[in-house]
N, C-alpha and C positions, 0 to 999 in steps of 0.2 A: 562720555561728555561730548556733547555738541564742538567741532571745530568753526571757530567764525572765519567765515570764506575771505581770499586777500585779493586786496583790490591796489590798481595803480592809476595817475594821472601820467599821461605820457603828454609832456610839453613840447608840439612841434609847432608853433608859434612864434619862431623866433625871424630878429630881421635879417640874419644870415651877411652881417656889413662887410664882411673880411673875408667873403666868397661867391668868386662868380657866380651866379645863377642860385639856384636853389640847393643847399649843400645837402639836402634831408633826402634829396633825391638824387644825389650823386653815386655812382656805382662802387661797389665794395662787396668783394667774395661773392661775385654772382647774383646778386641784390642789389640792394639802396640801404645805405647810411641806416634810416632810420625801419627798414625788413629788421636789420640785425636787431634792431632792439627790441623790434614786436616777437620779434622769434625767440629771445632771448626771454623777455617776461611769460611767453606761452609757456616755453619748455618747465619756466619754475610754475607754473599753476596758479597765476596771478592773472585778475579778471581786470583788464585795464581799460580806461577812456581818453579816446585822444582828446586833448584839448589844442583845437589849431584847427587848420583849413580843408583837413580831410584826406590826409595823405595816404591814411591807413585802411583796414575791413576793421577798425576797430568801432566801434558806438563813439559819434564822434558829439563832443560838450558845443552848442551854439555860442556863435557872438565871441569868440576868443581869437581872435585873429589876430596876428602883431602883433601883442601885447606883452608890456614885460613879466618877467615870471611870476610877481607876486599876483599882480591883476590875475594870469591865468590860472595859478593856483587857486586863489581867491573865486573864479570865476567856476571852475571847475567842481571846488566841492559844493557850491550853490547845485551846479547842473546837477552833480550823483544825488543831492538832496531830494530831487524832484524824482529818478530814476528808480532810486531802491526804497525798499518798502524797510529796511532798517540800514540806519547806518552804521559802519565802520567804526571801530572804537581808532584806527588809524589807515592812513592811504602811505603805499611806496608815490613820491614825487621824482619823475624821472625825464630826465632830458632825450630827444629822438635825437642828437648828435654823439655820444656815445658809443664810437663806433669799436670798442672792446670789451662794452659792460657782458658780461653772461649769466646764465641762467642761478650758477654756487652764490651769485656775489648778492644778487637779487633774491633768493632767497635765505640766505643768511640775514638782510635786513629787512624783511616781512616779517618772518619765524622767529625772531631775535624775542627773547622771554618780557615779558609787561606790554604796555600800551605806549609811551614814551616816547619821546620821537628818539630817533638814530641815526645819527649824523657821521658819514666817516671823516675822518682829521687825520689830515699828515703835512701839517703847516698852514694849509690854509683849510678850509671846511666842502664838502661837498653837498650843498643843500638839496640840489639835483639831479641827485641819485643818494637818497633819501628816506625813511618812512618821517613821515609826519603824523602825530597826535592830534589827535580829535581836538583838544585843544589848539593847538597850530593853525591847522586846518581854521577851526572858526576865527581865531582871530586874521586870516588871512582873508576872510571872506570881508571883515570886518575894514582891515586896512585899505583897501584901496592897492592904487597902483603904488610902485615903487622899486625901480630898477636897479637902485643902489645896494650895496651889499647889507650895510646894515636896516634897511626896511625885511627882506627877507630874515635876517640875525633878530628883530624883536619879533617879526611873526612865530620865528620858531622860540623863544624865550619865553612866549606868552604859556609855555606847558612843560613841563619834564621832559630834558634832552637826555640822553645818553654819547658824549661825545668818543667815538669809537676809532680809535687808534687805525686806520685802512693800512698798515702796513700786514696786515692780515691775512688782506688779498692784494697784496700788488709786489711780487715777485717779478724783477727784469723790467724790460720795457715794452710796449705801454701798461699802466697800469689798468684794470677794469673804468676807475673814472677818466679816463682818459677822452676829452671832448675834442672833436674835431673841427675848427675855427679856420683854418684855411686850407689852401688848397696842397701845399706842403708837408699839414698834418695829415691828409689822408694816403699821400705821395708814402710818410713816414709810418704809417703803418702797415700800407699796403707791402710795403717791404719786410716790417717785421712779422707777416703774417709770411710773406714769401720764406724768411730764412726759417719759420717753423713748421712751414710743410702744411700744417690744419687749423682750423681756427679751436681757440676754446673754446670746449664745451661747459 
């Protein structure tokens, strides 16, 4: 049987309000913030498009610049519309600020069995690191902008969620969703990467 190939939107469009300069490109293990996460979807064998200003060697989605997530989501699965010659029965939605996500945790939620989106939850939800449903997906192309939490919570309602308990993968601290918002948080990991010697693989 045919395997259908996984695809991701990496969101590095964001306005970065709670960090100097550009936090996507701040350094981290020899990198930048947002290498770890291109490097991190490579290693799981996920075929990703930036959406944002071109940070990446990724295939990068036009016209997404700034914009809050649902817009870029929204904007994004228009772009792959026009790119691939079938679509995805679903995309990983994944944020370039993530600077602990790795390769098990992204693909655990690509591979994860049906179409259905997959959201991990451990009090709050992480829409952000992600798969989204084809359904999702279109209604987000559908909705428009909307930065607020519940504009993204009915894009992903518009189709079969799986809401997935992340205590799965989040042993210690930081956990894989662990988003980096200032400059303290990269201060704070940077350290917990120091007391364990290597990053996750």
């Amino acid at each position: 049987m045919e395997v259908e190939p996984l695809y991701a939107l990496l969101l590095t469009g964001g306005r970065s309000s709670r960090f100097p300069g550009d936090k996507l490109r701040a350094k981290l293990a020899g990198g930048t913030l947002v290498e770890h996460v291109v490097n991190a979807l490579e290693d799981a064998g996920i075929m990703s498009f930036e959406i944002g200003p071109g940070y990446t060697p990724l295939t990068r989605i036009e016209g997404t610049e700034r914009r809050d997530p649902l817009t870029a989501v929204g904007a994004g699965w228009r772009g792959v519309a026009n790119l691939l010659d079938r679509l995805p029965s679903a995309m990983l939605v994944v944020s370039g600020d993530l600077g602990n996500i790795n390769s098990a945790t992204l693909s655990f939620l690509a591979r994860f069995p049906g179409t259905a989106s997959v959201v991990p939850f451990d009090g709050s939800y992480q829409p952000l690191c992600a798969r989204w449903s084809r359904a999702a997906l279109d209604l987000a192309a559908q909705l428009g902008g909307g930065d607020r939490p519940h504009a993204v919570r009915a894009a992903l309602d518009g189709g079969q969620v799986t809401w997935r308990d992340s205590r799965w993968a989040s042993e210690g601290f930081p956990s894989p969703f662990f988003d980096v918002d200032t400059v303290q948080d990269l201060e704070r990991l940077e350290r917990w990467r120091g007391q364990r010697g290597k990053e996750p693989k």
